[in-house]
Every structure is written in C-alpha cells, then in structure tokens.
Residue frames relative to the residue before (quaternion, step in Angstrom):
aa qw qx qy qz dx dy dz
X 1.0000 0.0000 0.0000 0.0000 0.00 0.00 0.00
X 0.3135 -0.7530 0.4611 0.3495 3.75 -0.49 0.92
X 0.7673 -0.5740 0.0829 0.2738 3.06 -1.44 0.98
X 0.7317 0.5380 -0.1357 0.3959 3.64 1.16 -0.90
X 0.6830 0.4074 -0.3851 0.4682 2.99 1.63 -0.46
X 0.5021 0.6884 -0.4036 0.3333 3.07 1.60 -0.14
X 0.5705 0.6283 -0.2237 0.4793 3.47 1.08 -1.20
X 0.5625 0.5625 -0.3791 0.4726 3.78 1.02 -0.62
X 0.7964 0.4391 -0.1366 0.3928 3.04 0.39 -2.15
X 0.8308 0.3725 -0.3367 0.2402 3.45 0.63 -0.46
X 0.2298 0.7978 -0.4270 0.3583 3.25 1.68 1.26
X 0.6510 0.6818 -0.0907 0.3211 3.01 1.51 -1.36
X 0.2728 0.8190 -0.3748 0.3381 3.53 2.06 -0.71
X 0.0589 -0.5494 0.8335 0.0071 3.43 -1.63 0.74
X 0.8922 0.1865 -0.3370 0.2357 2.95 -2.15 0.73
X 0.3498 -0.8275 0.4383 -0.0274 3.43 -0.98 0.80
X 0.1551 -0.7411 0.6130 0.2257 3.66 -1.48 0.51
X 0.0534 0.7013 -0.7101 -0.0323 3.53 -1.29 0.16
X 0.2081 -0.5446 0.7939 0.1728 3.67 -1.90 -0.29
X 0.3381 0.6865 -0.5908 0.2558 3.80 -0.04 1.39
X 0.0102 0.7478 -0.6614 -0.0569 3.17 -1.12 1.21
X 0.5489 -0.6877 0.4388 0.1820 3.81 -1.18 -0.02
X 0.2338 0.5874 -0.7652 0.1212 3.68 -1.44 0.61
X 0.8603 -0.3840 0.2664 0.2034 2.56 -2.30 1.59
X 0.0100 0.7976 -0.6014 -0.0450 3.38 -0.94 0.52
X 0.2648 -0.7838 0.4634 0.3173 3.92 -0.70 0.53
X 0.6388 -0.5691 0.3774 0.3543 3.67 -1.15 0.47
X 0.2175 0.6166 -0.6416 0.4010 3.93 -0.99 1.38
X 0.8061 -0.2803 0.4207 0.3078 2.58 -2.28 0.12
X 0.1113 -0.8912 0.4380 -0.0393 3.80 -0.22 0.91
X 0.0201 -0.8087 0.5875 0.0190 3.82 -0.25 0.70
X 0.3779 -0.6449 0.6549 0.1118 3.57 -1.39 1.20
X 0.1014 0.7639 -0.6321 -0.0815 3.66 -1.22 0.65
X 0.1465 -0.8117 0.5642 -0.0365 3.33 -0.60 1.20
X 0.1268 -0.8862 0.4344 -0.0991 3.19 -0.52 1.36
X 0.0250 0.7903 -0.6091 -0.0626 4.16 -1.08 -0.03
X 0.0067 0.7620 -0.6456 -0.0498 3.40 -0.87 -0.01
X 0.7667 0.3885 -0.1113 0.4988 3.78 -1.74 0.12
X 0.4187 0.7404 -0.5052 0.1460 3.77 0.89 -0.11
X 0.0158 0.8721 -0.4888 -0.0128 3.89 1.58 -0.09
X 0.8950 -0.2478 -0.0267 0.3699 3.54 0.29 1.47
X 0.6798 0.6340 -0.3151 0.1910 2.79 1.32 -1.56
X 0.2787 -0.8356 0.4676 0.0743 3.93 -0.18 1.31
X 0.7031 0.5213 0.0039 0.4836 2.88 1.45 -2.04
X 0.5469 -0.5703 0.4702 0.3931 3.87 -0.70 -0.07
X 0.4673 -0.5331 0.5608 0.4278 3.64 -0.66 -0.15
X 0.5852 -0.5932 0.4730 0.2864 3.29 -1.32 0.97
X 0.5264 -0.6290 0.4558 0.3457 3.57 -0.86 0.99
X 0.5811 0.5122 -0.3633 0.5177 4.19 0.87 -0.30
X 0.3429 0.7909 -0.3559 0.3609 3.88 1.16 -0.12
X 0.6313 -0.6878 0.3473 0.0887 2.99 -0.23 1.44
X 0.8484 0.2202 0.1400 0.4605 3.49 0.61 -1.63
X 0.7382 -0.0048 0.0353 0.6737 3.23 1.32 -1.42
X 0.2869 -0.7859 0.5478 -0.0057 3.54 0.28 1.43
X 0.8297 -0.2785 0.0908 0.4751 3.90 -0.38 1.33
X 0.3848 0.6667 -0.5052 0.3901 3.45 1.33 0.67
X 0.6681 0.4570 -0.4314 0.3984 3.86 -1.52 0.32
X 0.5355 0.5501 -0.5609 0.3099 3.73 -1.87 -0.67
X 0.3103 -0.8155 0.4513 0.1870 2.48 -1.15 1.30
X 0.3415 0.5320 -0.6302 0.4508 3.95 0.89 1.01
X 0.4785 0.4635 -0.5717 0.4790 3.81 0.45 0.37
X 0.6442 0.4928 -0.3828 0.4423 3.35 0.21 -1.76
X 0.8311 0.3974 -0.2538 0.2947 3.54 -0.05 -1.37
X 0.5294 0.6375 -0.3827 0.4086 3.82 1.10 -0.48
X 0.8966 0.3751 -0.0267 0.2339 2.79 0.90 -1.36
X 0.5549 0.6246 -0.1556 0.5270 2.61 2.12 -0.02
X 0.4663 0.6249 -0.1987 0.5938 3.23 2.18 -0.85
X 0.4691 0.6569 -0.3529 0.4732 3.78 1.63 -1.29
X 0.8427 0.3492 -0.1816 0.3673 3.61 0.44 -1.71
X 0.4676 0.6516 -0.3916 0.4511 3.25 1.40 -0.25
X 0.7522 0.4112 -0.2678 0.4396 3.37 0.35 -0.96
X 0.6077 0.4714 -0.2984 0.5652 3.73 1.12 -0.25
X 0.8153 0.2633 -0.1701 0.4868 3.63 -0.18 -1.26
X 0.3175 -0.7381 0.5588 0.2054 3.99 -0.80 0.63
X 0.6636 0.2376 -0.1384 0.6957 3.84 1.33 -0.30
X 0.1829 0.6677 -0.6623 0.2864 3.01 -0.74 1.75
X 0.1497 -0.7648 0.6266 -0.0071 3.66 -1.47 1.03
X 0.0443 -0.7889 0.6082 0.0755 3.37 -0.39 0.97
X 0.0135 -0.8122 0.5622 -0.1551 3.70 -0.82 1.16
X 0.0920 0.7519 -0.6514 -0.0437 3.63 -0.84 0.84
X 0.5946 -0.6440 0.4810 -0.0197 3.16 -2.07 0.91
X 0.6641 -0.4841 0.2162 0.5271 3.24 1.53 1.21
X 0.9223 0.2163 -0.2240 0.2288 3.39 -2.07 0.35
X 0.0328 0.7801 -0.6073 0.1469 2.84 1.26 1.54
X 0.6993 0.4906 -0.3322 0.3999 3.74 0.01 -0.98
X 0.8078 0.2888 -0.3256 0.3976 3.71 -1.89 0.07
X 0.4324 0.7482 -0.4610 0.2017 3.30 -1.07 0.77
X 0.7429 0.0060 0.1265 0.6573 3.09 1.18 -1.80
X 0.6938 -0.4679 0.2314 0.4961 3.53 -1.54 -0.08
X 0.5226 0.6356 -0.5265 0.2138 3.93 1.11 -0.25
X 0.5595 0.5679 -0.4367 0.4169 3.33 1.15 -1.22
X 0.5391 0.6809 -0.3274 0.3721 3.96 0.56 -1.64
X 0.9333 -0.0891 -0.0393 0.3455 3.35 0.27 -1.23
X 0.3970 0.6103 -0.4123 0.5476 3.15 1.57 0.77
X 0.0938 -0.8181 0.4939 0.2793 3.39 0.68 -1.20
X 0.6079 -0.5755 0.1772 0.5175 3.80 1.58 1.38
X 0.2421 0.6434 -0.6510 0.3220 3.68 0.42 1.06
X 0.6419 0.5568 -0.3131 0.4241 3.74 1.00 -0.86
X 0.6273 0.6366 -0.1933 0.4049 3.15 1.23 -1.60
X 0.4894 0.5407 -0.2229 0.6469 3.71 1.20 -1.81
X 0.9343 0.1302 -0.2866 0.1671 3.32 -0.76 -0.80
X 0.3908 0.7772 -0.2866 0.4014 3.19 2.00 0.02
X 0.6846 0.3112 -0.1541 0.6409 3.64 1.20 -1.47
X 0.5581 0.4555 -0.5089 0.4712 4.08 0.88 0.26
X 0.5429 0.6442 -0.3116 0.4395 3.90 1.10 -0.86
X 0.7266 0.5073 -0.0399 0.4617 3.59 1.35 -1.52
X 0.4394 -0.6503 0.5184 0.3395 3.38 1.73 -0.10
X 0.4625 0.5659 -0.6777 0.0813 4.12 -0.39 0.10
X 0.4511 -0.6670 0.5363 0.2529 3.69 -1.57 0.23
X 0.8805 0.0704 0.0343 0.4676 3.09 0.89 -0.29
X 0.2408 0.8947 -0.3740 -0.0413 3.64 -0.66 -0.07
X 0.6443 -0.5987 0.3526 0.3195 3.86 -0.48 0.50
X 0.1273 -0.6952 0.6413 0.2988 3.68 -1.08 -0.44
X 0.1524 -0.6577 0.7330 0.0838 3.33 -1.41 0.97
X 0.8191 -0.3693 0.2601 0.3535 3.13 -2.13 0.41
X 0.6246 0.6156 -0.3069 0.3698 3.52 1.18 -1.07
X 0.5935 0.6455 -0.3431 0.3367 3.46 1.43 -0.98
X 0.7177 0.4790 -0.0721 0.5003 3.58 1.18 -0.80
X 0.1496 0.6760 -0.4773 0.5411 3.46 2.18 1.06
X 0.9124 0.0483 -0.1757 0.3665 3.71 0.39 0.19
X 0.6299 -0.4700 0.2064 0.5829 2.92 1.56 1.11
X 0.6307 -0.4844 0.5216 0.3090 3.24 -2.03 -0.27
X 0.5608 0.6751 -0.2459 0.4113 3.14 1.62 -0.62
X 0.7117 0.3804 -0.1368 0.5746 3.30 1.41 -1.67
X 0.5674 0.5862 -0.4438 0.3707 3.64 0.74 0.09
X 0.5414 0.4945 -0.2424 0.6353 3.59 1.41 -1.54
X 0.6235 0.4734 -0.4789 0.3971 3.67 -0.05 -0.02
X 0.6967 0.5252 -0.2929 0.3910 3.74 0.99 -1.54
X 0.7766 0.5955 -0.2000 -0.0483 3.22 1.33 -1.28
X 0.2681 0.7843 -0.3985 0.3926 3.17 2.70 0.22
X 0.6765 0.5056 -0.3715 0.3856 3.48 1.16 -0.99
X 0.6636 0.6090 -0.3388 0.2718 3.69 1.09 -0.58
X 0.0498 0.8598 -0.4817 -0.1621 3.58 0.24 0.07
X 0.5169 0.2970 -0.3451 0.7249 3.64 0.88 1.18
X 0.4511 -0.7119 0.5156 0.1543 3.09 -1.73 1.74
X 0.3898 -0.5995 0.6070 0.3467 3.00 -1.84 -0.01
X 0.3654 -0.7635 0.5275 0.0731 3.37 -1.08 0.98
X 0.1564 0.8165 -0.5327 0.1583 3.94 0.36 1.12
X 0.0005 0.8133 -0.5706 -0.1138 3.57 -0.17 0.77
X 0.9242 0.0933 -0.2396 0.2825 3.56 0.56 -0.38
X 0.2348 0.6103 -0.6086 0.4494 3.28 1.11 1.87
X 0.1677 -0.6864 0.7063 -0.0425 3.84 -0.53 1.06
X 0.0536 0.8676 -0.4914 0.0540 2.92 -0.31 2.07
X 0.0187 0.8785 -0.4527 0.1518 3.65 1.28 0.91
X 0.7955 0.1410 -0.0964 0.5814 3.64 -0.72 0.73
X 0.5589 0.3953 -0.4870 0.5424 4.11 0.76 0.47
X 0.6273 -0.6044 0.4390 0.2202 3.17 -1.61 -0.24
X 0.4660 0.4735 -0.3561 0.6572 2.99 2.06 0.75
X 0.2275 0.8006 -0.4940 0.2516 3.28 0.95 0.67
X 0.6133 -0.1527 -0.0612 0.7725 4.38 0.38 0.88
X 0.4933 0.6086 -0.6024 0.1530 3.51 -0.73 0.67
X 0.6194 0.4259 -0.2115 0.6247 3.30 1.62 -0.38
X 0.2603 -0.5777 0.7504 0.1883 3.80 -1.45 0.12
X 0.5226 -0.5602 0.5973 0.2373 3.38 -1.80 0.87
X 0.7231 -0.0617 0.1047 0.6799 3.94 0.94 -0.80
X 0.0432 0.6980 -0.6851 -0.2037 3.36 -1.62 -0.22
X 0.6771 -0.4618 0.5528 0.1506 3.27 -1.90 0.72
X 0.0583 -0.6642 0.7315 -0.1429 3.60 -0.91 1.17
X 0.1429 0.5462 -0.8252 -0.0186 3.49 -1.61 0.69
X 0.0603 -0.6754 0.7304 -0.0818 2.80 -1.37 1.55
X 0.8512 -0.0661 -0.0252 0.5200 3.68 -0.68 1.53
X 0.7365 -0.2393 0.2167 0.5945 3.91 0.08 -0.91
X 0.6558 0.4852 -0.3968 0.4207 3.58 1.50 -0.62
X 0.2041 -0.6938 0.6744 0.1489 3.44 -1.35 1.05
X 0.0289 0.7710 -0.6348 0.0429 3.85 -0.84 1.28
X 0.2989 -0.5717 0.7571 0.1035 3.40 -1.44 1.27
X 0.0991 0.6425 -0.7487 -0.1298 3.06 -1.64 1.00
X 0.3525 -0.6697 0.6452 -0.1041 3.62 -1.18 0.26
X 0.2466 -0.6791 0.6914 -0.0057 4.09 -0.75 1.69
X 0.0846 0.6239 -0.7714 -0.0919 3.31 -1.73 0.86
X 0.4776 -0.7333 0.4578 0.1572 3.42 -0.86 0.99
X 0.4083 -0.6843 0.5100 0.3239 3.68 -1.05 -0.26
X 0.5548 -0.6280 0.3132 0.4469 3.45 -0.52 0.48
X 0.3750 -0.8520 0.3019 0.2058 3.80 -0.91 0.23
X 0.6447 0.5323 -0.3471 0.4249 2.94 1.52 -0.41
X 0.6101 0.3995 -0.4840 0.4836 3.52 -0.68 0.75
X 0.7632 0.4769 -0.2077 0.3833 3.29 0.84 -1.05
X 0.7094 0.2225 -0.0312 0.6680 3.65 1.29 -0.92
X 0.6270 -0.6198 0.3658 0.2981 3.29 -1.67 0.78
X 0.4984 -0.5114 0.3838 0.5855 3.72 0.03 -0.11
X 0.6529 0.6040 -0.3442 0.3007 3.18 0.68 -1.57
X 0.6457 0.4339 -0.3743 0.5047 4.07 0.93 -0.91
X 0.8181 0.4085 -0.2619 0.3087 3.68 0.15 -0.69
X 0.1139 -0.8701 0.4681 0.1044 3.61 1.96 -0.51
X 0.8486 -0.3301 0.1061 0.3996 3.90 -1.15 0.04
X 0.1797 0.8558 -0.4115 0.2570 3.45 1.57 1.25
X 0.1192 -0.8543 0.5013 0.0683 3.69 0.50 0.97
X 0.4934 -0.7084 0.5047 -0.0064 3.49 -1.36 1.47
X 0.1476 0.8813 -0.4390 -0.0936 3.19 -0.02 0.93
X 0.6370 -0.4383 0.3489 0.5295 4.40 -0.81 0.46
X 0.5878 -0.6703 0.4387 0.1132 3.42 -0.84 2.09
X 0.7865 0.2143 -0.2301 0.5316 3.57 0.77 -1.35
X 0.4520 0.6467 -0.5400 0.2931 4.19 0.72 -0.27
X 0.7659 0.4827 -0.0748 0.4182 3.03 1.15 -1.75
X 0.7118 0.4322 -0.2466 0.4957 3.61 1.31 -0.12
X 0.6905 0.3463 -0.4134 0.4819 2.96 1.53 0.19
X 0.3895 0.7227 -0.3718 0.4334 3.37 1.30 0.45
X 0.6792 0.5140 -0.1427 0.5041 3.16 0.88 -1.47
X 0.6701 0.5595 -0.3183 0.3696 3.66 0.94 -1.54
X 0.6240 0.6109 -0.2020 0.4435 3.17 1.64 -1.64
X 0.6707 0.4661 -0.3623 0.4490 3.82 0.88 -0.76
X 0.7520 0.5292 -0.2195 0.3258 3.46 0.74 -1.13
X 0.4756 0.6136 -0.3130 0.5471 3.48 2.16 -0.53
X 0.9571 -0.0965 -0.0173 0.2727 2.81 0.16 -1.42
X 0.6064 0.5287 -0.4952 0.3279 3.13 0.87 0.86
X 0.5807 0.5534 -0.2709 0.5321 3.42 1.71 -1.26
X 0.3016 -0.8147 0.4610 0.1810 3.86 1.47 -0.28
X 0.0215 0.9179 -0.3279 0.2226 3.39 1.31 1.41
X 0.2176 -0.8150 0.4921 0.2149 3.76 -0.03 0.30
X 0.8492 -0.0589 -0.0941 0.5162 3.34 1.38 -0.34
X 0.3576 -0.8004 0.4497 0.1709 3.43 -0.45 1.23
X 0.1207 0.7882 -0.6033 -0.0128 3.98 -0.54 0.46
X 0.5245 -0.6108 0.5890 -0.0698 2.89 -1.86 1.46
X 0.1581 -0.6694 0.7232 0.0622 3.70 -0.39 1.36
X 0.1865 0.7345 -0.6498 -0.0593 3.81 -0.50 -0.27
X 0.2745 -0.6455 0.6983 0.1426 3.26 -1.27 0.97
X 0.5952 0.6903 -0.3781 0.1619 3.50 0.92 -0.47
X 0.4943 -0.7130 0.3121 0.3872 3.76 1.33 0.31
X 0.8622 -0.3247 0.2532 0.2951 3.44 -1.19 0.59
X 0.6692 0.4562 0.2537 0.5288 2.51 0.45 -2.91
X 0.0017 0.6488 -0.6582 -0.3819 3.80 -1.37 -0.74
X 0.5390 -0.7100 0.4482 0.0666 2.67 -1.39 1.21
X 0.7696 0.0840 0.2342 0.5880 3.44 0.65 -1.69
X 0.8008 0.1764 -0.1254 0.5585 3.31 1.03 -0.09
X 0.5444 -0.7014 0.2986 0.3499 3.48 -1.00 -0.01
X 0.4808 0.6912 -0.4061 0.3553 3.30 1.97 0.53
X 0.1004 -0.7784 0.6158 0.0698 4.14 -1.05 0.66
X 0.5018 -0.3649 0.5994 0.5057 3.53 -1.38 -0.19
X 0.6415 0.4009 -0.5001 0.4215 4.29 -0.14 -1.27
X 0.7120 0.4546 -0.4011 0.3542 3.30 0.43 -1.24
X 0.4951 0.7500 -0.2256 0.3761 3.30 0.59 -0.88
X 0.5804 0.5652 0.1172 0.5744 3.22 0.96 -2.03
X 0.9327 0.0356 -0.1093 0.3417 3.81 -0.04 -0.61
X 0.6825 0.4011 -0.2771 0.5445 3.29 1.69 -0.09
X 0.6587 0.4741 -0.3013 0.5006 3.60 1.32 0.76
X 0.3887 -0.6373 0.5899 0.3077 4.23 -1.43 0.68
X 0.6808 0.5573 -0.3147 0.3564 3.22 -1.78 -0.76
X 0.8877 0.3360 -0.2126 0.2321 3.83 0.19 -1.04
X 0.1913 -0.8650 0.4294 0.1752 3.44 -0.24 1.27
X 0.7382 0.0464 -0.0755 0.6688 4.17 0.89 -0.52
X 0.2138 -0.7094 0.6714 -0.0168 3.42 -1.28 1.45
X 0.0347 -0.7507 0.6592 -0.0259 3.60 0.02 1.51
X 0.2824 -0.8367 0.4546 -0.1163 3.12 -0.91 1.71
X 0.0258 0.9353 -0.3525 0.0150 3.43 -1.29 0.79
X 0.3636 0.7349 -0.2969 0.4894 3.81 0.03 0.13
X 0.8658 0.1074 -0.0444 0.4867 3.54 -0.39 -0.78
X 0.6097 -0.6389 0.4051 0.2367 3.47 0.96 1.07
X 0.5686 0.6494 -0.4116 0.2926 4.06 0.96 -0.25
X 0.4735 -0.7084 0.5191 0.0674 3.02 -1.10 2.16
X 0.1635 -0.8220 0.5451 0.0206 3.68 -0.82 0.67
X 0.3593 -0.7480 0.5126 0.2204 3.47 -0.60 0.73
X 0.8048 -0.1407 0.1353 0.5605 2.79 0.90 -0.86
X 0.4760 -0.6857 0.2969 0.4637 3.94 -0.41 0.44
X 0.3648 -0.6951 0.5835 0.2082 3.66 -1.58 0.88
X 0.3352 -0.6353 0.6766 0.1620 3.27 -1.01 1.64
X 0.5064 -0.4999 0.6893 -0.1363 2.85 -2.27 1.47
X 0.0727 0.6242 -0.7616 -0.1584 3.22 -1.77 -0.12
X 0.3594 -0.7469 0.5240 0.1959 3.46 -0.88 1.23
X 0.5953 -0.6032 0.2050 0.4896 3.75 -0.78 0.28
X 0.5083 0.3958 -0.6019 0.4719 4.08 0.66 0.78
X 0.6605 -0.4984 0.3909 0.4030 3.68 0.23 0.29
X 0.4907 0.5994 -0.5407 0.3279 4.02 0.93 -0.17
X 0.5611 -0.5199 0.5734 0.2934 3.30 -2.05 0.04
X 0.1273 -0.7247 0.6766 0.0293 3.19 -1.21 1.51
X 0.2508 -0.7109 0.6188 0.2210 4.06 -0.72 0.48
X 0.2053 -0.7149 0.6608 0.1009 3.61 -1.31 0.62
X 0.4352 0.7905 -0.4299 -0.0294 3.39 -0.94 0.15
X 0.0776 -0.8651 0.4950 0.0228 3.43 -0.59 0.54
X 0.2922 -0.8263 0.4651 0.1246 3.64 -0.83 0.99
X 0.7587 -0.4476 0.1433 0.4510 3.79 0.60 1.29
X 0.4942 -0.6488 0.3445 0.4649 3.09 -0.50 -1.46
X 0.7320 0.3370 -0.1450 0.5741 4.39 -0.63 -1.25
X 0.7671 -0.5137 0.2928 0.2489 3.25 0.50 1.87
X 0.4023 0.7739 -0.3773 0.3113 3.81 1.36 0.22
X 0.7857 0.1013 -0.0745 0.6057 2.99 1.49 -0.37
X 0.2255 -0.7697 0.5793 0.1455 3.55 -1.51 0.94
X 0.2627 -0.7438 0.5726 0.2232 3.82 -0.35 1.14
X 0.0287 -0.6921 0.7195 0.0492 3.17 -1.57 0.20
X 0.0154 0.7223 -0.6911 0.0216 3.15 -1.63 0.71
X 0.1442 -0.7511 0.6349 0.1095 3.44 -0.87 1.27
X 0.0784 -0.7409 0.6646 0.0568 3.63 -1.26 1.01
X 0.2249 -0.7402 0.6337 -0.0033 3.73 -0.85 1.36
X 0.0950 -0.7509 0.6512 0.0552 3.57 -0.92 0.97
X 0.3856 -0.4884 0.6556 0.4278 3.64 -1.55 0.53
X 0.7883 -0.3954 0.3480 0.3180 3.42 -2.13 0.27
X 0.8975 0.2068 -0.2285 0.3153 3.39 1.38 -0.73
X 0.6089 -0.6144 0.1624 0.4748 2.79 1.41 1.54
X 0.6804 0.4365 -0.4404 0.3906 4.21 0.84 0.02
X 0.4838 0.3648 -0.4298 0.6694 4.04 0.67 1.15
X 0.0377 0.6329 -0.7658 0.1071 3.39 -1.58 1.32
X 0.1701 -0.7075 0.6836 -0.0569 3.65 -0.83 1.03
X 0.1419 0.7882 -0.5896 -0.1050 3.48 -0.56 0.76
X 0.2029 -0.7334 0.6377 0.1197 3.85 -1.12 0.59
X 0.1699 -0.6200 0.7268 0.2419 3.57 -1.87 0.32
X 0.0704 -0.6999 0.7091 0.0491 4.10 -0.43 0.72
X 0.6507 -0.5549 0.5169 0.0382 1.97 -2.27 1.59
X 0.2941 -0.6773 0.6506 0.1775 3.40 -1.85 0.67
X 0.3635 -0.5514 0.7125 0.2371 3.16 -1.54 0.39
X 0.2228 0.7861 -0.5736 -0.0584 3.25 -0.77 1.50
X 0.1479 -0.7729 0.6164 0.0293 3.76 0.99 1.25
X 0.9358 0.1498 -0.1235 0.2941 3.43 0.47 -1.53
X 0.5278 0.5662 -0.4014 0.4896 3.60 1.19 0.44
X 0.5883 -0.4526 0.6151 0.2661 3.27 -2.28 0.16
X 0.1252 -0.7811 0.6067 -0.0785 3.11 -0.71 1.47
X 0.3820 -0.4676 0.7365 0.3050 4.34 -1.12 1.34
C-alpha cells in the first residue's frame, strides 16, 4: 500500500489492546495517563502466522482506543518512554517520518528518547522532528555542541483542568549501547542527581500536583547500574515512573517507597505498541489526597496479549 494513503487509512482502526486492572478510587478532579513505550516501528499488526502475538498490535488499535478514552475521560495525557524508531522496514526506509507523524496523528504530549532514537544518528533524528508535533523531554542528555542543541526540553508543564502536571525524560546511558558515531559530543549526566533535581523544580517551584517520569532507563539494569526501582527508591518529588527499555509488561503498576517514605508507582506497558498503559489519578478538591486507580476494559470484542 503506498505510503500516505496508508498513513490516512490507518486512522480509521477499531478495536484495542491494553493491560488494565483496577482499585477504588475517591471522587475529585481526576486525570487519565495513557502511556507506551519500545514501540520500535511496529506500525502494522503482527502477521496472523506470528508465533507469540498472532495478528495482535497496529497502531489503529492504539488509536481507536485511545480516541475511546478521549471521548469518556475530559483530562487525559498521552506520553511515551522513548524508542519509538528501529524495528521494521518503515524505520529502514523511511528513516521515522511515518513513526513522527503517526504518534503526531495520535495526539501524544510528550515523549522521551531511547537508545533506538539515535538508529539514525543525531542528524537523522533532527530531520524527523518537523514531523513531531509534541516535545521530547531529555533532562539528563546535555546536548551542547550537537545539532540537538535546544531542540529538546529537560521537562514540560501541563495544566490539565485544575491539575497542574510536570513531566520530565531520563534517558539510558549510551555508550555500550549506541555507536559513538550516532550520539557524537552528547554528554551523560547521573540519572537520579538529575531527576531529583528536576522532580525538586517541578514540585516546588513550577508548584506541580503531579510529577511524572519518562525513563528510558529500564525496569531491571541492564548494562549499567541505573533502574526505574532504583530510580524509584533513591529519589523525592516523583509520583508515576512510566518506564522503558527492557520491554517489561505490567499488569498493573508496582508501588515503591522513595527514600522520604512517600509512594512512587512504576509501570511499564511491554513493547510494538501491544499494549496501552493507563493510569487514573483522582484528587480531593484541595489538591492534599491523591487516589490513584488502573480501570478495567471490556474486551468481549478486541485482541487481547
């Protein structure tokens, strides 16, 4: 199918995937976070002959079903956690113009860079990024003297209805993981110094009600000694670490205590767009009671991972 008309048609999608489960929530001001990570190309569904995920994915699922919550919830954030690019032949011979305009088509607010993002250099990324209409949020890649020099934001600032939310990208380290040659005189800076810095600005000065974490840094550590837990227990300020990297499906998010004793939430939603996360956060009127819930779908009629 040539490309553009393809990009039309696959707005049009019905039916939907997710991993939502549920606890009690109290009546207030109420804020939807929808989430994805790891989406490496996958546009198309898996081929029904598919081993693992038989005709499951595409991102007219993602989009049906996300349009679904739109029309229901009136405060809604849609936010992904890096490595949109590499995967399939679109990335190959498009070089993520499809991708870029695919999650601009979908409405996200925001999103991270992962290691995959830099599969075509710094050069080929700045090219994609007219297609993005929604920033990328990297606070601790210090990209002086590249060619992503201001093109990225350390966090940004959302007022949805009465709720004011700071979100805010922590990368994964790169070396080992990327050639030098894609990342060039990009300088790495200490995941949790810089997230608790950032958490601390967005608390209290930007006077946030909820702080969120993009983290490319992975679940687990992998190659280094950086994690979301870690991430999660040795840092203030953060209230939902939407995670990425390491590809880890979540039923439902795992609650934390950070190192003042408060509740941090973790969660991540697999990878190739198989899954849509969601988190519902419910405030009392004066904003000092947060209730968070994961609600259930009715999937009688959809393709469920």
């Amino acid at each position: 199918m040539e490309r553009r008309r393809f990009i039309k048609n696959i707005t049009l999608g019905a039916a939907a995937i997710s991993s939502l489960t549920s606890m009690q929530a109290k009546k207030g001001d109420k804020l939807t976070i929808l989430h994805t990570n790891d989406f490496h190309s996958h546009i198309e569904p898996f081929p029904d002959n598919h081993s693992k995920y038989p005709g499951q994915g595409g991102v007219s699922r993602r989009m049906a079903l996300i349009n679904q919550i739109r029309a229901t919830e009136s405060q809604v954030l849609l936010l992904d956690a890096g490595d949109i690019f590499q995967g399939t032949p679109y990335f190959n011979v498009h070089g993520g113009e499809v991708e870029m305009k695919l999650y601009t088509a979908m409405g996200y607010d925001a999103a991270t860079m992962g290691n995959h993002d830099f599969d075509a250099g710094m050069e080929g990324f700045k090219k994609q990024l007219p297609h993005a209409k929604f920033p990328f949020l990297c606070a601790n890649y210090d990209f002086s003297n590249t060619v992503l020099e201001g093109l990225t934001n350390p966090y940004q600032v959302f007022q949805k209805g009465s709720i004011k939310v700071g979100v805010f990208g922590i990368g994964v380290e790169l070396d080992g993981l990327v050639a030098p040659t894609m990342y060039g005189e990009t300088k790495y800076l200490n995941p949790i110094e810089i997230a608790s810095d950032t958490a601390k600005t967005l608390r209290d000065e930007e006077k946030c009600d909820l702080v969120i974490c993009l983290s490319h840094l992975g679940y687990f550590a992998k190659l280094n000694e950086w994690c979301d837990t870690k991430l999660a227990n040795e840092t203030e300020n953060i209230d939902l670490i939407i995670g990425g990297h390491t590809h880890t499906f979540m039923d439902k998010p795992e609650v934390h205590k950070n190192r003042a004793g408060k509740t941090v939430l973790i969660n991540q939603a697999g990878w190739a767009g198989l899954v849509l996360g969601r988190v519902d956060f419910t405030f009392d009127k004066r904003k000092d009671e947060m209730v968070w819930s994961t609600p259930q779908f009715d999937w009688t009629n959809h393709n469920v991972v």
